[in-house]
KOLLUM-487515 format. One record per residue: residue number from 0; x, y, z of N, C-alpha, C, O in turn. Coordinates in pm, 1 decimal, padded with zeros to 6 digits. Example, Ala and Ser with C-alpha at 12.3 -4.5 7.8 and 13.67 -1.06 7.14 Angstrom:
% residues 2
[0 [01319.0 -00569.0 00780.0] [01230.0 -00450.0 00780.0] [01320.0 -00330.0 00780.0] [01423.6 -00331.9 00846.5]]
[1 [01285.0 -00225.0 00708.0] [01367.0 -00106.0 00714.0] [01290.0 00003.0 00787.0] [01340.9 00113.8 00803.9]]
This chain:
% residues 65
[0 [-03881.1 -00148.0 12619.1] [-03877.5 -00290.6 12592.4] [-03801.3 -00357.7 12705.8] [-03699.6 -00307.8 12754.0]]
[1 [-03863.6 -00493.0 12753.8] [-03779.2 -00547.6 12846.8] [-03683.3 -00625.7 12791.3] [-03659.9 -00618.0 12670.7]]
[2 [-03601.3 -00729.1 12890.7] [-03510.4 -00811.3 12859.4] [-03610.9 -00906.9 12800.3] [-03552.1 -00969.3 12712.0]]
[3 [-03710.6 -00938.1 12807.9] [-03721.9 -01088.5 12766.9] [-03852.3 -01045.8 12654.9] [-03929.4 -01132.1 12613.1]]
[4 [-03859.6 -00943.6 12626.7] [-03934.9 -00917.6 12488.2] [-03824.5 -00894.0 12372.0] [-03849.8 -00914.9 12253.4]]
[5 [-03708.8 -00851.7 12415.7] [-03586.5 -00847.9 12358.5] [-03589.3 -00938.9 12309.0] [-03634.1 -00956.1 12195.7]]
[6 [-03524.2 -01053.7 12408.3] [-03503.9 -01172.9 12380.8] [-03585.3 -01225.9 12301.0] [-03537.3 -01251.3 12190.6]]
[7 [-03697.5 -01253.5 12317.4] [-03822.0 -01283.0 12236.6] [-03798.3 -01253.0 12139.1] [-03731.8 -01327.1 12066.7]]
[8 [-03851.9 -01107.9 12089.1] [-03807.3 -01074.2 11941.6] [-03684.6 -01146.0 11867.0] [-03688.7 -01207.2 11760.2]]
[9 [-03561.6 -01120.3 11960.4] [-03498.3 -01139.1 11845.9] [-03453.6 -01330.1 11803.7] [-03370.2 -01366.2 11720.6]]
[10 [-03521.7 -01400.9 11872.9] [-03494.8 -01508.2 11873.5] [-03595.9 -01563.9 11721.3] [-03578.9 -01637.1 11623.9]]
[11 [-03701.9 -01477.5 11777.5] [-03797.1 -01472.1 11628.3] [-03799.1 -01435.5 11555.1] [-03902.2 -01454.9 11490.8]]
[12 [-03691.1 -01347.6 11491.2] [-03593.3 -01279.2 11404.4] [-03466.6 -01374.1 11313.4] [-03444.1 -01383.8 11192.7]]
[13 [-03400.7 -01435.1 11435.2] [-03295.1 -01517.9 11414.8] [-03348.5 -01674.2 11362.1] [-03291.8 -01724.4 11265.0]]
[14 [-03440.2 -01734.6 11419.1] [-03528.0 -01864.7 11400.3] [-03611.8 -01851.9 11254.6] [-03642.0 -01950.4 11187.2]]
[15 [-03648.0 -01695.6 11213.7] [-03716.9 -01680.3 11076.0] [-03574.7 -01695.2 10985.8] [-03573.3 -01774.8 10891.9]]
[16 [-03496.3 -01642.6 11007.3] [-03401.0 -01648.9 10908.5] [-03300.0 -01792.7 10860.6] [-03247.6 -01830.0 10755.7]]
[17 [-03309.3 -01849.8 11015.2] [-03231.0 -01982.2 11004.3] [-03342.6 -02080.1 10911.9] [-03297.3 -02181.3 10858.4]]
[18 [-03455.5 -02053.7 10899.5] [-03575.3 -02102.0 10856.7] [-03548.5 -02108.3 10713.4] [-03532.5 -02205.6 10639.8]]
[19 [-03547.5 -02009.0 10695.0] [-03530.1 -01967.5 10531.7] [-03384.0 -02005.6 10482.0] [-03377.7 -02048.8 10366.9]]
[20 [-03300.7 -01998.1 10532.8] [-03159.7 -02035.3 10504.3] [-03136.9 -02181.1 10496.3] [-03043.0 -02231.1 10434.3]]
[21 [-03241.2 -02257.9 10572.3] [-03225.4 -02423.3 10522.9] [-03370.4 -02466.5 10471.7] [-03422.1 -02573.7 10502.8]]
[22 [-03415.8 -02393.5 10409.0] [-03565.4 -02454.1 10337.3] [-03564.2 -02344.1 10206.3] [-03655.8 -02338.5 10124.2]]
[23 [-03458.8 -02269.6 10203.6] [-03412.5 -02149.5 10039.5] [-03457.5 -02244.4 09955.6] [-03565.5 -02207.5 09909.6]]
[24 [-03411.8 -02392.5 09897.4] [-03425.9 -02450.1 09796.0] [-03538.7 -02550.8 09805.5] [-03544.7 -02636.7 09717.5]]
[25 [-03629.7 -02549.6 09903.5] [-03720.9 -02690.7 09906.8] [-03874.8 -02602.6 09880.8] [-03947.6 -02647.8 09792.5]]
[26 [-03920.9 -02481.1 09956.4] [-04035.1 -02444.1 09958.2] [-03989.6 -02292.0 09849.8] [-03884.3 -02231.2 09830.8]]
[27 [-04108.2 -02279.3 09806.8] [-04133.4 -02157.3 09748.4] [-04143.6 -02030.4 09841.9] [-04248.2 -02005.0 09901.5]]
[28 [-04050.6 -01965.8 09850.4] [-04043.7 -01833.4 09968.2] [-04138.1 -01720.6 09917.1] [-04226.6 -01670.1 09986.1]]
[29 [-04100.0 -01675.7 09746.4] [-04191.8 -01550.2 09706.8] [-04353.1 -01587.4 09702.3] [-04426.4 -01488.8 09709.4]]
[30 [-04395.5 -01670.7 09695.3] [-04556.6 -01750.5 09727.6] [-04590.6 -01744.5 09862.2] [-04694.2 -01698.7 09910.4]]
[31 [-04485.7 -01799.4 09925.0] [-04537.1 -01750.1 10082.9] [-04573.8 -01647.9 10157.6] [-04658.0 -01646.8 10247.4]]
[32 [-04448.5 -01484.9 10081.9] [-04446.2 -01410.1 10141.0] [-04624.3 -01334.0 10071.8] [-04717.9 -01287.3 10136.7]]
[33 [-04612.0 -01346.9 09958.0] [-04707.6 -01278.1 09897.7] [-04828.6 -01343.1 10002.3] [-04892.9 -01254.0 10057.7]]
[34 [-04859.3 -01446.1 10028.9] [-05010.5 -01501.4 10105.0] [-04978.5 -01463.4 10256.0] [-05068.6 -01477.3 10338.7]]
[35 [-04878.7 -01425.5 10287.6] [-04870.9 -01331.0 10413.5] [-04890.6 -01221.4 10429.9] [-04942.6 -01183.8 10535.0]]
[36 [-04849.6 -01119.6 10314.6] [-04884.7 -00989.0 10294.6] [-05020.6 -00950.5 10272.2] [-05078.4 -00866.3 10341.0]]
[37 [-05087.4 -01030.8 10146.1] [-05189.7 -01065.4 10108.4] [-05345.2 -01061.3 10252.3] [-05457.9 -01012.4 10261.2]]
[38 [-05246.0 -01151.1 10342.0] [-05355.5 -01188.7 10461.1] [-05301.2 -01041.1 10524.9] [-05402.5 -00971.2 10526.2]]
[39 [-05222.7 -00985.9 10562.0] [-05194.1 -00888.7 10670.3] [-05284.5 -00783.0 10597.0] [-05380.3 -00730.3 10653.5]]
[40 [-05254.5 -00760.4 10491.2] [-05337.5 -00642.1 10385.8] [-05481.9 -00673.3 10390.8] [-05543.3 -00567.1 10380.2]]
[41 [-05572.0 -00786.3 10404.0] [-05656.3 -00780.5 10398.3] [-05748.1 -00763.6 10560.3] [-05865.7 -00728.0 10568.7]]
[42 [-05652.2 -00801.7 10683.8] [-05694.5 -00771.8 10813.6] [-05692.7 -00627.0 10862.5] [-05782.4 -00584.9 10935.5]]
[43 [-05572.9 -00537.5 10815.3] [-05577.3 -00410.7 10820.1] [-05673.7 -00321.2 10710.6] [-05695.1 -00200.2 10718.3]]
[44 [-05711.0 -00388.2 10636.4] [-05827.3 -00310.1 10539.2] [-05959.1 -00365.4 10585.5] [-06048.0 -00297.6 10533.9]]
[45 [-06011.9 -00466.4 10666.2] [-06118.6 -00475.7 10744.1] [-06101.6 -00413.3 10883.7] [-06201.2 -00392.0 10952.8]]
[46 [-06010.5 -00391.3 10915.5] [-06030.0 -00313.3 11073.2] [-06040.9 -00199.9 11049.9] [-06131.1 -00156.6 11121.7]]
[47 [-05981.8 -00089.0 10961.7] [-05983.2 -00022.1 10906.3] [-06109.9 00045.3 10844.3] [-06152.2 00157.0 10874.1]]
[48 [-06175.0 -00060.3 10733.2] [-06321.9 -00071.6 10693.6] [-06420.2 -00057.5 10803.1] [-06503.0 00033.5 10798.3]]
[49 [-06416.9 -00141.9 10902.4] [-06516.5 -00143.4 11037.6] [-06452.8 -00011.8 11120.9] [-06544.3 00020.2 11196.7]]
[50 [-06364.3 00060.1 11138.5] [-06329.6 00189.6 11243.5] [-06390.6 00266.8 11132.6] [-06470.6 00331.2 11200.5]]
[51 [-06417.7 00321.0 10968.0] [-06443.7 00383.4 10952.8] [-06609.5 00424.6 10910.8] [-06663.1 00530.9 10879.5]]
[52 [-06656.7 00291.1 10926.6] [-06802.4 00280.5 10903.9] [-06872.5 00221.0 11001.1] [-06936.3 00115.7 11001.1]]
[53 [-06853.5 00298.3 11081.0] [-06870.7 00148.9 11252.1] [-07035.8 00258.2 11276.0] [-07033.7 00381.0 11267.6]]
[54 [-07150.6 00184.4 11302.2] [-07274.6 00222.4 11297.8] [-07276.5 00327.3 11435.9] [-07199.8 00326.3 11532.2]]
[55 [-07364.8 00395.5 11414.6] [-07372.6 00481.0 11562.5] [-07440.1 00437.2 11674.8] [-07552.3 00387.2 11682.4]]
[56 [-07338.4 00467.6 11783.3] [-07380.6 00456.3 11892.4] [-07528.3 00459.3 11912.9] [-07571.6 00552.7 11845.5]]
[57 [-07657.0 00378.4 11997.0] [-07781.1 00390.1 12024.3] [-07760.8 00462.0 12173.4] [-07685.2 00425.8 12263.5]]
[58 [-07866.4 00592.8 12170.1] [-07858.1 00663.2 12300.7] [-07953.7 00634.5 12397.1] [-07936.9 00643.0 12518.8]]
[59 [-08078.6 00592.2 12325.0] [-08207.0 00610.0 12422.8] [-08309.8 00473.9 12349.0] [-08301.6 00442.3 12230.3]]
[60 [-08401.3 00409.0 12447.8] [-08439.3 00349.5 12393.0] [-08639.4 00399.3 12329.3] [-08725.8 00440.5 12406.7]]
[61 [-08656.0 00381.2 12204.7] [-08772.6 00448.7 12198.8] [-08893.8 00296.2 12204.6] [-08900.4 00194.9 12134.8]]
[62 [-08959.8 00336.2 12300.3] [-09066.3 00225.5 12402.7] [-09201.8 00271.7 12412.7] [-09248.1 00329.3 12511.2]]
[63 [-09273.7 00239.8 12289.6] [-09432.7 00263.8 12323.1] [-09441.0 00200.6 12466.9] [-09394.4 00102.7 12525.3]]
[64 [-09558.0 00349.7 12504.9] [-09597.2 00331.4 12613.0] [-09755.6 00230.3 12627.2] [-09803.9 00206.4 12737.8]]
């Protein structure tokens, strides 16, 4: 990891939390997290779905002559 993916990360670490620490009482946090999980769970079960049923490769083409 470099310095400025470091940095990166953890600024987006620190900025999620300051987030939640002044919006705790205005937005619904357990609703949010669930439609985040919800979406992450459903992108890794279609990539997932498509790597394991992904159609076969075509080798040759068949061309009346």
């Amino acid at each position: 990891m470099t310095l400025g993916t470091g940095i990166f990360l953890s600024s987006l670490l620190l900025g999620t939390i300051l987030l939640f620490w002044i919006t705790k009482d205005r937005w619904r946090w357990p609703r949010i997290i669930y439609w985040l999980a919800g979406g992450l769970a459903a992108i890794i079960g279609g990539l997932a779905f498509y790597n394991y049923y992904q159609p076969p490769r075509q080798s040759s083409f068949n061309m009346p002559i």
